[in-house]
Structures are given as structure tokens and as C-alpha cells.
C-alpha positions in Angstrom: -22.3 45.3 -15.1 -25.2 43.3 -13.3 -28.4 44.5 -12.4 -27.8 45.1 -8.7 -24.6 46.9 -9.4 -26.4 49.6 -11.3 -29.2 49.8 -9.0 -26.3 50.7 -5.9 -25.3 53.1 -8.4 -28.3 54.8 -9.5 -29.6 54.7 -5.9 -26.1 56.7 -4.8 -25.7 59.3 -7.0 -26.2 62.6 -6.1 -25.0 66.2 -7.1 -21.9 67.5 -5.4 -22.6 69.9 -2.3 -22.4 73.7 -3.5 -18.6 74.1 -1.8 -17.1 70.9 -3.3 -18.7 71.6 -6.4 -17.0 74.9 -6.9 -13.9 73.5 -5.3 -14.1 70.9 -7.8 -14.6 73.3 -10.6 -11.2 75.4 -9.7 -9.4 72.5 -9.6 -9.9 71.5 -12.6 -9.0 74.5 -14.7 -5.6 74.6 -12.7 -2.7 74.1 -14.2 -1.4 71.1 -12.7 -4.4 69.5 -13.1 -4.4 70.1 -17.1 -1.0 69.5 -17.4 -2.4 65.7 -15.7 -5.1 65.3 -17.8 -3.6 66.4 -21.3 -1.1 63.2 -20.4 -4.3 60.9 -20.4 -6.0 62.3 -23.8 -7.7 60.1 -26.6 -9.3 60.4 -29.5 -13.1 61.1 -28.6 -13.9 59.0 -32.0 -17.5 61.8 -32.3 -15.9 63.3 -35.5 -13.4 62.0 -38.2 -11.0 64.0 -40.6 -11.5 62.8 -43.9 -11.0 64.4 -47.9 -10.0 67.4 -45.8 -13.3 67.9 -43.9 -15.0 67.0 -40.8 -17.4 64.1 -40.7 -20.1 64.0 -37.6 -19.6 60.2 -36.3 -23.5 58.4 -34.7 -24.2 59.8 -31.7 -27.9 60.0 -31.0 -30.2 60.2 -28.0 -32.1 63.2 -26.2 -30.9 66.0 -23.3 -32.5 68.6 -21.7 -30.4 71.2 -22.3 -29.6 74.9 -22.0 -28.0 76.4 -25.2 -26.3 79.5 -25.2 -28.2 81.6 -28.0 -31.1 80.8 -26.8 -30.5 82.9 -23.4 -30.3 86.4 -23.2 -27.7 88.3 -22.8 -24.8 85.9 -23.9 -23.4 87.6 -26.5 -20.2 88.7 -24.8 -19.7 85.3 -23.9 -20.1 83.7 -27.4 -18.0 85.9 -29.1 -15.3 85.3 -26.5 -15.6 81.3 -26.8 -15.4 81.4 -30.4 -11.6 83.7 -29.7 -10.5 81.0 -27.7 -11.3 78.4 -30.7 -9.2 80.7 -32.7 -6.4 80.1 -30.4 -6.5 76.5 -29.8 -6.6 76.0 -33.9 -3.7 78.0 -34.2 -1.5 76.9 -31.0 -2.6 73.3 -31.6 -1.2 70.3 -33.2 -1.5 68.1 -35.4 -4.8 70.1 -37.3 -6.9 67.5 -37.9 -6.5 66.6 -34.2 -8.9 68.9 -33.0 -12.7 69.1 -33.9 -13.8 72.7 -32.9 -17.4 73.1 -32.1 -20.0 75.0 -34.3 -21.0 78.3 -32.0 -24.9 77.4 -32.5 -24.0 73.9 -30.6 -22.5 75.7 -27.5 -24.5 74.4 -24.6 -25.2 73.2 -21.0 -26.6 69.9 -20.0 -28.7 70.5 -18.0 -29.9 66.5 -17.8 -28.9 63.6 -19.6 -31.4 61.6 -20.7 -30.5 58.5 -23.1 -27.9 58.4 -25.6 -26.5 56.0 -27.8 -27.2 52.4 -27.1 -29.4 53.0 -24.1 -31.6 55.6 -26.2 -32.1 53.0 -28.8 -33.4 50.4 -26.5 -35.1 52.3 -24.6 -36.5 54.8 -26.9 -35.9 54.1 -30.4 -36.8 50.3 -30.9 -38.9 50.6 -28.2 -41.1 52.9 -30.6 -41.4 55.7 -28.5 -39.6 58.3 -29.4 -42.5 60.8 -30.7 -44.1 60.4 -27.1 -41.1 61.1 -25.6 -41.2 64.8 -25.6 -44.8 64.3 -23.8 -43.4 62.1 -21.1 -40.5 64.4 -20.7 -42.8 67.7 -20.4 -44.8 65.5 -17.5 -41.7 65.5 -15.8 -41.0 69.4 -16.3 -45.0 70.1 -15.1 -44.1 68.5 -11.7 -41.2 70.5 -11.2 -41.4 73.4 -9.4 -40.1 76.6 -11.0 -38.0 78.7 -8.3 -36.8 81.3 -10.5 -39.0 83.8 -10.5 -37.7 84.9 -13.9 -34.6 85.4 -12.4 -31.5 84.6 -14.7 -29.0 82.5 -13.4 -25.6 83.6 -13.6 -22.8 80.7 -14.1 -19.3 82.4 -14.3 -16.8 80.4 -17.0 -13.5 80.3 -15.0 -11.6 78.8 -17.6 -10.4 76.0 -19.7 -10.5 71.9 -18.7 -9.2 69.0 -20.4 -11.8 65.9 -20.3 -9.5 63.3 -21.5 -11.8 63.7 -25.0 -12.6 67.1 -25.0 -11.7 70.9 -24.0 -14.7 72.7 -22.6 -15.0 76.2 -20.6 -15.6 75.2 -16.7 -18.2 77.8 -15.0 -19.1 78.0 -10.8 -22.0 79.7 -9.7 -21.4 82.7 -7.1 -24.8 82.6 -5.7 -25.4 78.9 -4.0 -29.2 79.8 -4.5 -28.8 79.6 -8.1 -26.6 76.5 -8.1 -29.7 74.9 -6.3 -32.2 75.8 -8.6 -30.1 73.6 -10.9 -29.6 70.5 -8.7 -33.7 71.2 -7.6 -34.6 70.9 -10.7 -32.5 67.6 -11.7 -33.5 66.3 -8.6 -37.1 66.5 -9.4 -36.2 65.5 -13.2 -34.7 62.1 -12.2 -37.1 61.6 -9.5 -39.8 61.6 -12.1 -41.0 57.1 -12.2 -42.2 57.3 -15.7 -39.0 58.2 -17.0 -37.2 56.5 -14.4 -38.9 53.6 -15.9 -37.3 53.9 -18.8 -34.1 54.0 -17.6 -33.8 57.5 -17.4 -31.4 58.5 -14.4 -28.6 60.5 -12.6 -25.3 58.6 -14.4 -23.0 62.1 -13.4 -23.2 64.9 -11.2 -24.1 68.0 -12.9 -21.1 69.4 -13.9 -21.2 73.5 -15.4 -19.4 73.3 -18.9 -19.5 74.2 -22.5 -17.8 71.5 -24.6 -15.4 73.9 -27.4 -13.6 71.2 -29.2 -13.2 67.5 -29.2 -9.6 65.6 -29.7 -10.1 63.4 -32.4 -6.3 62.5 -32.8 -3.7 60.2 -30.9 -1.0 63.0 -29.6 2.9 62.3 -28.8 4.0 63.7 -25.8 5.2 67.4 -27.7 1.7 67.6 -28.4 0.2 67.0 -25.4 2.8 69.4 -23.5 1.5 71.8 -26.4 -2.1 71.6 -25.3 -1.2 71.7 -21.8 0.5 75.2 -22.7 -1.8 76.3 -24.3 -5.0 75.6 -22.3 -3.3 77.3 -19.5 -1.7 80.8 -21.2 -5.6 81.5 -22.6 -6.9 80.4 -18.3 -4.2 83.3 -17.5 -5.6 85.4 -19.6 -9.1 85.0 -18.4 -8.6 85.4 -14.7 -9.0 89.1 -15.7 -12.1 88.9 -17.3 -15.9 88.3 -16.1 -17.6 86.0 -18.6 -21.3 84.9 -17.5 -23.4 82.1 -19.2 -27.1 84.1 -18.3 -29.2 80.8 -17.8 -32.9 81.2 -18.0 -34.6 78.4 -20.0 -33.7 74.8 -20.6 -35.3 72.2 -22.8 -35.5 69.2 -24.5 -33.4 68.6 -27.5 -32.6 65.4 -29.8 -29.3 65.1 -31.5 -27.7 62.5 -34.3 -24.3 63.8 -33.5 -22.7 65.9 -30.9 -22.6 69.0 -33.5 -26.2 69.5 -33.5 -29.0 70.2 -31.0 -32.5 69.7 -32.7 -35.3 71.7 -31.2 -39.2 70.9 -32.3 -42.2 72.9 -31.8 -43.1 70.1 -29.4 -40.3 69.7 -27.5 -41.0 71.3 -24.1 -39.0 74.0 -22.3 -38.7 74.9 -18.3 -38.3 78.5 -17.1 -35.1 77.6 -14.6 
């Protein structure tokens, strides 16, 4: 990709409008769109199955992040997420195909920051990486907060297949809270220090929690399998009301997707 390319790109990309975000997020736990996307999976290549255990695979960088222990009032939710791990272990084939998430990891990115190659370029050889943190809470000090201490509700409407990954879509029923979360990126990526380190909007914010990743090539049976399966447990929770309570977000550094480091001076932002 040349530099003018990205520059169209950075310069264009922008967080969905409230109604085609939640649009988008329906569609995408529906089950003809699963049934579409479990077709299309491959191996994430984050973890690999070896002497009958998992083994984290190099993945490192820095995200602003907002995990789900660290909010109030999640409890209900956790202890439903790790269920529907239960079921995709035992519904799923082959075992090893399927790296299910530690419940301490469960999260949403709130902002991407750098990761993998870029992070090292940018960050790591660059020799920057313990001012990072300081740049980053620059960024969070121009931000307005609009919260108020209000908690922002995200409601989990069910399964999605990435193509890599399984993760727990949510929507937000109040559009005021859904902008407190695209304010607040806006101001993030608008932010020239760390746009001048390459720091920028690559996706529109999408509300998930990542569950499992596939780490194994399937056959068709097994990909008609997870297509089942993803969509009895999205029956299942059209009857239920699980929130993700988001109040605080911050910046975390990770060596692998299993693990988000946080450091007594790694700042956080009241959403």
C-alpha cells in the first residue's frame, strides 16, 4: 500500500451512524449471516495446540481498552459468557480447533492503538514505549468526559463469527451513550502527537467481546456444526437481558491476545 493510499484511508474513516451501527450489529448475529461467515473461517494463528496445551502465539502492541471486571456490575454477564464457552467446547469440533478465552481477558476495545509490526516501528524500536503511556494520557486530558458518572449500558445480542474468531455482539439502546463512545475516539484519534506516530482510526468501533479464537482448518461438517451451534445458544439468548456496564477505559499493553497488562502508570478515562 503506498503512502497516499493510506492517507485517503485514514482521512475517510469514520464510526458508523448510531442506526446503521445497530443495524449492523443485528445483522450479524443472524443466522444467515453466521451460517455465511462460518463457510469463510481460518485459523486465527494467535494460539497453537501443542503437548496437549495451549501456547499464546506474538502478538504485542497497546489498546485502550475497557475490560469487563474492571466495571461494576458485570457479574451476571461474566458468568453467562463463561456458559456459553461451556457450550461451544462441548458442541464444537475438532477440540483443539477452538482457543477459548481466559474470563480475566474478556474486554472491549475501546481504541486501537499499534499492534504487531506497526507497534514495533513505531513504538518499540523507536524506543518509546515507557513514554507512551504519558503521550497517551495527553490524549485522554483533552478529551472531554460526558459521562457524568453515568454507566453506559451496551446490551450483548448475541453470538458473531469473525472469520477468526467468535465474540458476543452488543448495541447500545440509548444513542447518547453510543456517542460518548465515538466522542471519545473521535477526540482519541484526533489527538497529532499520537497521530504522529501513526496512531489512527483503521476500523469503526465495533461493540464485542472476543470468547474464542479458531485456531483449526474445519471441513465443511464442522463448519455447519459451528454454524448450529452459534445460532441454538443466539436463540436462547433472545430471552435474556445481558448488559456490559461500561464506565472506565484505559490503556493496556499485551504480548498475546490472552492477556491485558495494566501498570500503575497507565492512564484510565471516566467514559
Amino acid at each position: 500500500m503506498n503512502y497516499k493510499t493510506a492517507t485517503i484511508e485514514t482521512a475517510t474513516m469514520s464510526d458508523l451512524p448510531f442506526v446503521d451501527y445497530t443495524n449492523r450489529q443485528l445483522y450479524e448475529v443472524s443466522a444467515a449471516r453466521n451460517r455465511e461467515r462460518a463457510l469463510k473461517t481460518k485459523p486465527a494463528g494467535n494460539f497453537v495446540f501443542q503437548q496437549n496445551k495451549w501456547q499464546p502465539q506474538e502478538y504485542e502492541g497497546f489498546a485502550v481498552v475497557s475490560m469487563l471486571s474492571e466495571n461494576e456490575g458485570n457479574a451476571p454477564l461474566l458468568a453467562r459468557l463463561i456458559s456459553v464457552q461451556e457450550e461451544l467446547k462441548y458442541n464444537l469440533e475438532p477440540r483443539y480447533g477452538f482457543y477459548l478465552l481466559p474470563p480475566d481477558s474478556f474486554h472491549q476495545t475501546i481504541a486501537n492503538t499499534l499492534s504487531a509490526d506497526r507497534f514495533k516501528q513505531h513504538i518499540l524500536y523507536a524506543g518509546l514505549e515507557a513514554a507512551y503511556p504519558v503521550l497517551v494520557e495527553q490524549a485522554f486530558d483533552q478529551i472531554a468526559s460526558s459521562g457524568e458518572g453515568k454507566v453506559l449500558p451496551m446490551k450483548m445480542i448475541g453470538l458473531s463469527i469473525f472469520g477468526t474468531a467468535i465474540g458476543m455482539l452488543g448495541i447500545f439502546e440509548d444513542e447518547a451513550a453510543y456517542q460518548r463512545v465515538t466522542n471519545f475516539r473521535a477526540g482519541f484519534y484526533g489527538n497529532h502527537e499520537l497521530a504522529a506516530l501513526d496512531v489512527r482510526m483503521t476500523r469503526p468501533f465495533i461493540g464485542h467481546i472476543t470468547l474464542a479464537y479458531i485456531e483449526h482448518s474445519l471441513n465443511k461438517n464442522q463448519k455447519d456444526q459451528l454454524a448450529i451451534v452459534v445460532s441454538e445458544i443466539n436463540e436462547a439468548l433472545l430471552s435474556e437481558k445481558l448488559l456490559f456496564n461500561i464506565a472506565n477505559a484505559g490503556l493496556r499493553r499485551y504480548h498475546h491476545l490472552a492477556e491485558f497488562i495494566k501498570r500503575d502508570d497507565y492512564p484510565d478515562f471516566k467514559l
